[in-house]
Structure formats: C-alpha cells, structure tokens
N, C-alpha and C positions, 0 to 999 in steps of 0.2 A: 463274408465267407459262408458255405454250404453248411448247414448242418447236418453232424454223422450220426447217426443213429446207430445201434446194433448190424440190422437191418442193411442199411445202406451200407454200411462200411465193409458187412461182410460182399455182400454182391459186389461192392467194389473190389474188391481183392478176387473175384470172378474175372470182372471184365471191367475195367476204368468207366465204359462208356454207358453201362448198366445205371449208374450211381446219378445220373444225370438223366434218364429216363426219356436219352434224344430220340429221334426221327434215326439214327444212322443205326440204333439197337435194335430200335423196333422194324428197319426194315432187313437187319439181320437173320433175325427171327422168321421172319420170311422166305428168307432166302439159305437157311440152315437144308442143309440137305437136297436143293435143287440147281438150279437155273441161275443167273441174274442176268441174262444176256438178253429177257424181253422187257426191260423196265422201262428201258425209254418210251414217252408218250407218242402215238401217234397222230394223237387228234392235233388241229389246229385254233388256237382261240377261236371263243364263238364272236357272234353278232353282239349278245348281251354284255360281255367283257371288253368289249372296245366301246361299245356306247355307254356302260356305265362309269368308267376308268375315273371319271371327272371325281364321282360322287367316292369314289375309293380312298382310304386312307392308305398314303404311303410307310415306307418302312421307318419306324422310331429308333435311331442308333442311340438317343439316350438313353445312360442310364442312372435310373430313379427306381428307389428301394418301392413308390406309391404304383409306378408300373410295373415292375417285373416281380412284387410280394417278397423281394429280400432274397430270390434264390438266384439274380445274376449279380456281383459283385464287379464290377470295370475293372477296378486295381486287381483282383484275383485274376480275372481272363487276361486281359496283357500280360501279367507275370506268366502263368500259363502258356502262351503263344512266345513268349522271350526264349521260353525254357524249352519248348518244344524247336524251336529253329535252332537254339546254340546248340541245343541235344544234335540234331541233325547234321549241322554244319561239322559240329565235332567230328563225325563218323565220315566226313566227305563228301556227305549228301549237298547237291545244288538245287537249294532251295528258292522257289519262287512263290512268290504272292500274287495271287491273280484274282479280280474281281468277276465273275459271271454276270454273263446278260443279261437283265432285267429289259421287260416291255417299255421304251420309253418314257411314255406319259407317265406312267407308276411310277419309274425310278426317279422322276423332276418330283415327285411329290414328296421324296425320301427327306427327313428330317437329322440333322445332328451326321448327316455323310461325312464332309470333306472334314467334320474334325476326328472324328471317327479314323476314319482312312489316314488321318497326321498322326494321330497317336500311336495307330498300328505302327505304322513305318518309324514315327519314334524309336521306339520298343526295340520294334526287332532289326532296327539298321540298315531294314531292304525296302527297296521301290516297290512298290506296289503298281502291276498290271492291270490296269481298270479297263475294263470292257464292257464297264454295265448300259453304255448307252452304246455299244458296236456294233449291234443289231437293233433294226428299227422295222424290216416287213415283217407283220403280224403275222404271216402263214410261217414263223420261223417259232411261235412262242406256242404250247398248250396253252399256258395262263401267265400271269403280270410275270410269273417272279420264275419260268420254268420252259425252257426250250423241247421243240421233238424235236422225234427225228431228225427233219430237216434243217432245224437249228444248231443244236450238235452234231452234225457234218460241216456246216460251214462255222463253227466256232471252231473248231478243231482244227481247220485249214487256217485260220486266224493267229492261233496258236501256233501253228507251226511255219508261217509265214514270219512271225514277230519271235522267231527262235526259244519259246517254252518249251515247243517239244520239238524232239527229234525225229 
C-alpha cells in the first residue's frame, strides 16, 4: 500500500493522479492552458533502436517490493482497476481493455506478460484486446514502446475494424 503523507494526501484530494507522481500529471501540466493536439511523435525509430533492441531489457510486469522500492503494490492496482471498471460499468459505461503496440522485438522480451494480462482479466471479468504485437513495420513506432503519427492512424483503423471504436 502507498504511503500518505500530509503532503500527499492533501495533493491527493487536488487531483488522485498528483499522488502518484505519473507521466499522465506531468504531461497535464504541460498541457494546462494550451494545445495537446501536437503530441503525437513524428519521428520514426532510429537506425540505433532497431540495431540495438537485442541488448534492451524488456518490460518487467512483475511485481517485487526489491524492483519497484514498495511504491507499486499488485493486490492494491488490481483492486484499483476492479473498482475503476465496476465504477464505470455501473454508470453504463462500455468498457474495454485494450493493450497498445509495442515494437515487436521489445515486446518478445517482456517478462511476467501473459500472467499479467490473466490476472487483469481475472479482476475485472473482461477480455482483454492485445495489440502489442499488431504492428510490426518500424516506420510505425518513434521508439520500442510508443507509436507516431503513422502508427496511430493505422492502430486506430485497427480499433475500429475490431469494433472498440465507433
């Protein structure tokens, strides 16, 4: 479980996502008061990122108090994610779980996935949409774990092919 500080707990009652000090806060902050319509990457993976992919460590879905220093809990995020989909479901929200594409090679290197991906679905009762390996040409990926432009156009066609979106 997270520990709450003064500190934290008040920022938490700011904003849930403050408390946790993710990427999706901090790109908030960025985007307070402007734009967010140019974030998508343009560039295409380099030379370097395809030749070194080998030497790259994949994604670690386990979790161990000695890797993540005790601030990600498993049984806490599941519960989390249960509670977020029933919350939704409750309100009539059609929820889907969908995995995004990762750059092949990187994503075969991923550790602790498919139990990962059984406990999610465990949990929260839904299939899970995996896409992490449905793009494979590299001029689709900026880098291992993050599509441009070009790729989020044809993920999107993807999606709405395989009826996520409308």
């Amino acid at each position: 479980m997270l520990e709450k500080t003064p500190t934290t707990d008040n920022a938490g009652r700011l904003t849930p996502l403050f408390r946790y000090n993710s990427e999706v806060f901090q790109r908030s902050l960025r985007y307070l008061g402007g734009s967010d319509e140019d974030w998508l990457t343009d560039r295409v993976m380099n030379d370097f990122l395809v030749d070194n992919v080998e030497g790259e460590k994949g994604l670690d879905f386990h979790f161990t108090e000695a890797k993540d220093r005790g601030t990600l809990d498993e049984a806490y995020i599941l519960e989390q994610l249960r509670a977020t989909v029933a919350a939704a479901q409750a309100r009539g929200v059609k929820v889907q779980l969908v995995i995004n594409p990762y750059y092949p090679p990187f994503a075969q290197k991923s550790v602790g996935y498919v139990a990962w991906k059984a406990k999610v679905e465990q949990v929260t009762g839904l299939a899970i949409r995996d896409y992490a390996l449905a793009l494979s040409d590299r001029q689709v990926f900026g880098d291992y774990q993050h599509l441009n432009k070009l790729g989020s156009k044809r993920y999107l066609d993807l999606l709405k092919k395989d009826g996520v979106l409308e």
